[in-house]
N, C-alpha and C positions, 0 to 999 in steps of 0.2 A: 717143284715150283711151276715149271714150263705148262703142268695139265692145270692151271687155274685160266691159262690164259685162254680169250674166246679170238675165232678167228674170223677176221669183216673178210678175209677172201674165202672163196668156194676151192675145197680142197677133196681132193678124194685119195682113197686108198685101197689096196687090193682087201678082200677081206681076209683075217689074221687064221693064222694055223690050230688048226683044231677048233676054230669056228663058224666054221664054211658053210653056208645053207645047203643044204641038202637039195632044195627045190632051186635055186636061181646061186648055182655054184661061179658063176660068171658075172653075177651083177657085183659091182663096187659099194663101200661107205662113203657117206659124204659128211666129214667130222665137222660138228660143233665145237670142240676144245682141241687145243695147237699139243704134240704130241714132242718129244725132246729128238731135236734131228732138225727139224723143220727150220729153216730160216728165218720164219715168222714167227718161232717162240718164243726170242727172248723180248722182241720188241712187244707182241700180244699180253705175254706177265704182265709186263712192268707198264704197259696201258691201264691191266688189270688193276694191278698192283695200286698205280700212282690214282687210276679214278676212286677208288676205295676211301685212299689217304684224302681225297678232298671233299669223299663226302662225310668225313668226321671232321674235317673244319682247319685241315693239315693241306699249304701250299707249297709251291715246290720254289728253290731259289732264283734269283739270277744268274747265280755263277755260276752254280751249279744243278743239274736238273736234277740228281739224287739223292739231292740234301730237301727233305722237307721241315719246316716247321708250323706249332702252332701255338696260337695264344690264349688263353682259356683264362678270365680275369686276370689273378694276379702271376700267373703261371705260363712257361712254355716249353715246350718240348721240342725236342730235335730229333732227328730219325733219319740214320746216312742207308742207303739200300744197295747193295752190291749183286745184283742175281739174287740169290733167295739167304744171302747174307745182311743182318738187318743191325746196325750199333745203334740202341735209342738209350736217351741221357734227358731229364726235365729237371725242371727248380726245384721241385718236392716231390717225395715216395708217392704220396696221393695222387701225382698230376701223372708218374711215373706207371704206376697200376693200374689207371683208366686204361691208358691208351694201349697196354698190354694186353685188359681185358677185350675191349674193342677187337684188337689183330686176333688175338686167339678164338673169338666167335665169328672170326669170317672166312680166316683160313687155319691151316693145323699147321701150327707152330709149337715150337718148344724152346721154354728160357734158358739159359745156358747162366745167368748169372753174372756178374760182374765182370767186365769185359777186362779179357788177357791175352789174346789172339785176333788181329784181325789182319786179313790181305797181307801175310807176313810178314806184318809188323808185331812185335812183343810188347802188350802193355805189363806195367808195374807200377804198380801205388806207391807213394810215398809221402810222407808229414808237407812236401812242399807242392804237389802235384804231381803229376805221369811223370814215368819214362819211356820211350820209344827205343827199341832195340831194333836188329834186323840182324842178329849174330845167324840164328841158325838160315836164314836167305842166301847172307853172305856166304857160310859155310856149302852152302846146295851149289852157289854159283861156281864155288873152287873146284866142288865136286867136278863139276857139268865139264868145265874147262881141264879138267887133270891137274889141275895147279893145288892139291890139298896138300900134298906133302910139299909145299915150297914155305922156304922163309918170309917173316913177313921183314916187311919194309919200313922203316920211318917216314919215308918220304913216298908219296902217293903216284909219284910218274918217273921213271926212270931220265934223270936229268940228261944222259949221253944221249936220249931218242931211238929207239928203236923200231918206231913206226914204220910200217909198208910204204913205198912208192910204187909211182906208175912203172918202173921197172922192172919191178918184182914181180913172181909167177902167182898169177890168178891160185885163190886158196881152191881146196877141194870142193869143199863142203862152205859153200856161202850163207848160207839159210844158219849154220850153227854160229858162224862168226855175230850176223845179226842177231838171233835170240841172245849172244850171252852179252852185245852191245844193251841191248834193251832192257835186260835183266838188269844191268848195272846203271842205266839211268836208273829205275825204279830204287835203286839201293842209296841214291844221291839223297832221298827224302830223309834221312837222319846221320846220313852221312856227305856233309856237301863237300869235305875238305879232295873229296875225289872227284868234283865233278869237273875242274881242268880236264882232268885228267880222260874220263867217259866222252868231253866234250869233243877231243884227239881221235879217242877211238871211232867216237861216231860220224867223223868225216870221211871214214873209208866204207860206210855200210853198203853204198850204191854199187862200189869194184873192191871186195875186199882183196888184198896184198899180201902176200908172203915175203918176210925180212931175206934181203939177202946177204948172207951169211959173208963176217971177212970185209 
C-alpha cells in the first residue's frame, strides 16, 4: 500500500543492487513514490489514499479521521481504513459494488468478502446482529506473558492486590511489561468487565514494579 503514496518531500536514495548505472555509478535517485521504511509512508498513503476517497464524493468524519462516508441519493456508505486494511459496509449491494468498482480501478485491491477478522477482533453473523470476540488476542496475550497454562479466574482482579510498589525492584524488561499493558487495554473493547482491572496495571507503566514476595 505504502508505493501508492507520492512524496511532497525531496528524498533520495542510494541506487539499488544490481541496478547501478554503469556510466554515473555514484550519482543518487531522487524518488517520486514513498518506498515502506520511510517515515513518510504511512502518512503519504493515506494522503493518497483519503484524497482518492473525496474525489468520489466520500468525507472523512469528525471523530474520527478513518472513517469515511458517503451519500449518494437514497444511499450511504461507510469505509473504516486501517493501513491498507479497508472494512466498507453501504445500505444496498448496488451502492455496496459501486464503490468497490471505483477502489479496484484505482488501486489493486482484492475482496475478501464478508467481513470476519478485523484488527483482532472476530466478527460473526447472527439472526440478531454481530458478535465481537477477541478469544484468539486474548489467548496471544497469555501466550506473550507465559500465563497459558494458568487457571482462569472468576473474578477479573485479584481482590488480596498484588500490584507493585515503589519499593519493589525495577522489572527487567520494562518495554514488555508496557506492550502486554497495552495489549490489554486494546482487549477492554469487548471485554470491559477487565478494565478496573488494566486500569491498575496501567498506573505502573511509567516505573514498572516487581511484587515483593512474603
Amino acid at each position: 500500500a505504502f508505493l501508492h503514496g507520492t512524496l511532497e518531500e525531496e528524498v533520495y536514495c542510494l541506487q539499488p543492487a544490481g541496478f547501478v548505472d554503469a556510466d554515473r555509478p555514484h550519482h543518487v535517485c531522487r524518488l517520486s513514490k514513498s518506498l515502506y521504511g520511510f517515515k513518510q509512508a504511512p502518512r503519504a498513503w493515506f494522503l493518497r489514499f483519503a484524497g482518492f476517497l473525496q474525489s468520489i464524493g466520500f468525507s472523512a468524519t469528525r471523530s474520527v479521521s478513518s472513517l469515511f462516508t458517503r451519500r449518494h441519493g437514497p444511499d450511504i456508505a461507510f469505509l473504516l481504513l486501517y493501513i491498507d486494511d479497508i472494512v466498507l459496509t453501504a445500505s444496498s449491494p448496488a451502492a455496496l459494488r459501486r464503490v468497490v468498482t471505483q477502489l479496484t480501478g484505482e488501486f489493486a485491491m482484492k475482496d475478501l468478502g464478508p467481513l470476519h477478522f478485523f484488527l483482532g477482533i472476530r466478527v460473526t453473523r447472527t439472526a440478531a446482529g454481530f458478535f465481537l470476540c477477541q478469544e484468539q488476542y486474548a489467548a496471544d496475550i497469555l501466550d506473550r506473558a507465559g500465563m497459558d497454562t494458568c487457571r482462569p479466574s472468576p473474578t477479573p482482579i485479584d481482590t488480596k492486590g498484588k500490584l507493585p510498589t515503589a519499593d519493589g525492584p525495577r522489572v527487567a524488561d520494562p518495554s514488555a511489561y508496557r506492550s502486554i499493558a497495552g495489549a490489554l487495554q486494546y482487549l477492554t473493547i469487548t471485554r470491559p468487565e477487565i478494565a478496573y482491572a488494566v486500569q491498575q496495571i496501567c498506573l505502573h507503566m511509567h516505573d514498572p514494579r516487581s511484587v515483593i514476595s512474603g
